[in-house]
N, C-alpha and C positions, 0 to 999 in steps of 0.2 A: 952781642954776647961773644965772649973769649971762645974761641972753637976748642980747647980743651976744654973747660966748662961745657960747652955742649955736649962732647964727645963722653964725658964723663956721665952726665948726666942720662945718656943714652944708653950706655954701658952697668950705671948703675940695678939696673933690675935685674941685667942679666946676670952677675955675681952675684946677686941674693937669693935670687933663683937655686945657683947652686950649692949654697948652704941650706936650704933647705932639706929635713930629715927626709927618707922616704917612708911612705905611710905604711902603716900597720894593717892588713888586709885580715878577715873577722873569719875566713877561711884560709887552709895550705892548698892550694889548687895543686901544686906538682905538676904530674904528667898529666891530668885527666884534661884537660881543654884542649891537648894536642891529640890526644888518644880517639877523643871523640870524634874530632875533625878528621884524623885520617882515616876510622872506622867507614867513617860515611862518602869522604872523597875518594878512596881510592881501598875500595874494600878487599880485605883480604893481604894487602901488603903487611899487615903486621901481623903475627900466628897468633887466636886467642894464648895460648899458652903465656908468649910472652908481655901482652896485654896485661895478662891478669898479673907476671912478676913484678912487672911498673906499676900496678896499684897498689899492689901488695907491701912494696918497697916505699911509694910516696904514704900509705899510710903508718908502715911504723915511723915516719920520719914525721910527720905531723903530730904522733902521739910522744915521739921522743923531748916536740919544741912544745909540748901541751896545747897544741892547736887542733880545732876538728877541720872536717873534711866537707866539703861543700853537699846539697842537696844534690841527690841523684849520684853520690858517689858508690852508696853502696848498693844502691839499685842497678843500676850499671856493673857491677862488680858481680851481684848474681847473676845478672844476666851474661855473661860471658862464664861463669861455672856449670850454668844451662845449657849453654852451647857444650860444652863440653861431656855432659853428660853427669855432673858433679851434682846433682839434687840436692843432698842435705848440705853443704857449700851454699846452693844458691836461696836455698829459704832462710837459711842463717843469717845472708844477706839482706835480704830483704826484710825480716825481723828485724836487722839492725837498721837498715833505713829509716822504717817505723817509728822507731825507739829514738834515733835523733830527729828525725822529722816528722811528727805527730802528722800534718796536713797531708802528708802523703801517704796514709791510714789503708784508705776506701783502696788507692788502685793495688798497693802491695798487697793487701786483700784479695784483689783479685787474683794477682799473679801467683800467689801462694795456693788459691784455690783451683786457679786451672793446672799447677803443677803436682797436686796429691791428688787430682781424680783423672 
């Protein structure tokens, strides 16, 4: 076989490759998968304060592009209004978690109840 034909052939997938659209993800993630990870790695490098500006911000950007916000986004979002001393903030939140994600009922239930008693 011709070595440009080969070499063509070779080459071929990888140009299609890159016409290819990129996919439509069924969440806006944002900041929160990096927020998380430095929470837990290297805790305290970031202030809640501005934790909660970067959710705050990735969520009106997700409702601006009509996309929602992944599970556990707004669980996580009280839960750092909690930290801060922010109660009706954090049960708000967690009320909202509810409300988009039914399956996660029982534990914001909890959280909701160890925080009014």
């Amino acid at each position: 076989m011709n070595k440009k034909i080969s070499f063509l052939i070779l080459l071929a997938p990888l140009i299609l490759t890159g016409c290819v659209n990129k996919p439509t993800t069924l969440y806006q993630w944002g900041s929160y998968e990096d927020q998380i990870y430095a929470m837990y790695s290297d805790p305290g490098k970031v202030p809640v304060e501005e934790q909660i500006q970067n959710l705050e911000r990735d969520y009106q950007q997700a409702r601006a592009e009509n996309k929602s916000v992944p599970p556990g986004y707004q669980a996580h979002l009280g839960y750092l209004y909690f930290q801060l001393g922010k109660t009706d903030q954090a049960l708000q939140s967690f009320e909202t978690e509810k409300i988009l994600f039914p399956e996660s009922t029982l534990y914001m239930d909890h959280l909701i109840a160890r925080i009014k008693h």
